[in-house]
N, C-alpha and C positions, 0 to 999 in steps of 0.2 A: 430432468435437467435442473440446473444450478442458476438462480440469478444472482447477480452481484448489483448492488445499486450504492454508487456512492456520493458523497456528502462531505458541506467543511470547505470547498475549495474558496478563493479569494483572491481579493489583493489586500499583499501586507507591506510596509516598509521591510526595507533591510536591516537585520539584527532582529525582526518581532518574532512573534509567534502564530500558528496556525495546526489546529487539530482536525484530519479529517476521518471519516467516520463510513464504515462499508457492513450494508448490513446481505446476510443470506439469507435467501430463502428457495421453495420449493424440493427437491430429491437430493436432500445437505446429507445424511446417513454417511453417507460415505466419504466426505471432503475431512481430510485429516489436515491439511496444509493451507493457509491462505497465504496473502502477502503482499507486497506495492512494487509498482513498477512505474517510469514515469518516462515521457519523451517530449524535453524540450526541443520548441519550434525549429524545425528544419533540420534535428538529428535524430539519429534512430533511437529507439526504446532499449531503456537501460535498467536495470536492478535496481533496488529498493530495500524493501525488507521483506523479511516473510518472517510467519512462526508455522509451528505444531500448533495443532488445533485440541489434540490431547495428551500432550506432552511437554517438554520444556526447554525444544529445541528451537535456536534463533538465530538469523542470521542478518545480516547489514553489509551495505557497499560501505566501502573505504570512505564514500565521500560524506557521508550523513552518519557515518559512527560518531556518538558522542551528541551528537546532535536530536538525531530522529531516536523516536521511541517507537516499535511498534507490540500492544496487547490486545488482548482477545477479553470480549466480554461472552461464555457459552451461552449460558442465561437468556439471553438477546439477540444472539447470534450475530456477533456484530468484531471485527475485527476493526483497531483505529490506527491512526501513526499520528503522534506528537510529533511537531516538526517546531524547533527551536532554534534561535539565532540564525535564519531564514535569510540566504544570502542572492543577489539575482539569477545566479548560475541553477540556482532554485528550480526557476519561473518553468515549468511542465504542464503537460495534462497528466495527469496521476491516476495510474489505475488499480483497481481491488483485483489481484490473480487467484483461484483457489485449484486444486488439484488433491485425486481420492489416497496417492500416497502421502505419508507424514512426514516424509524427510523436506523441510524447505529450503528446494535448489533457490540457484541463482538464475537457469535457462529458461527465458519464454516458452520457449516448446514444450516446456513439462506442465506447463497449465493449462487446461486446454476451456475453465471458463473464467469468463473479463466479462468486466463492469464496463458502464459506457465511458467513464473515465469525468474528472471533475479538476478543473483548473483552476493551476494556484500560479500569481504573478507576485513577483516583490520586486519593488520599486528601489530604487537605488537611492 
């Protein structure tokens, strides 16, 4: 199996910035895909980002394109997301997805391991 353990979350003002950080370990061989997903309080779980984990494929919600970065360090095994100009609509718990195919969808169902997720709030 696959753990996901993530890192980084907070509270930031509005407009700051926050980097969080998901590292892998355990039966990774085969995890071609990782990515972020996040569900603010009292709505369902929404898209994020995701990459290729050997490859150079990426994808982003419409709502954090331009804003969120998401890259992969192999080396460390650690996938991150740069989240910039961090607005309240923000404020989630955020989770690390990874899955053994390499294409990074957008649907939860296709990841089938999650981190315990790590909470970022911004302040208005």
């Amino acid at each position: 199996q696959v753990q996901l353990v993530e890192s980084g979350g907070g509270l930031v003002q509005d407009g700051g910035s926050l980097s969080l950080s998901c590292v892998a370990t355990g039966r990774t061989d085969g995890i071609s895909a990782l990515g972020w997903f996040r569900q603010p309080p009292g709505k369902e779980r929404e898209f994020v980002a995701a990459l290729s984990w050997h490859g150079v494929r990426n994808n982003y919600a419409e709502s954090v394109q331009g804003r969120f970065t998401i890259s992969r360090d192999n080396a460390k095994n650690t996938v991150s997301l740069l989240m910039n100009n961090l607005k309240p609509d923000d404020t989630a718990t955020y989770y690390c997805v990874a899955r053994e195919g390499d294409y990074p969808t957008t649907d939860q169902n296709t990841y089938p391991y999650w981190g315990q997720g790590t909470q970022v709030t911004v302040s208005s």
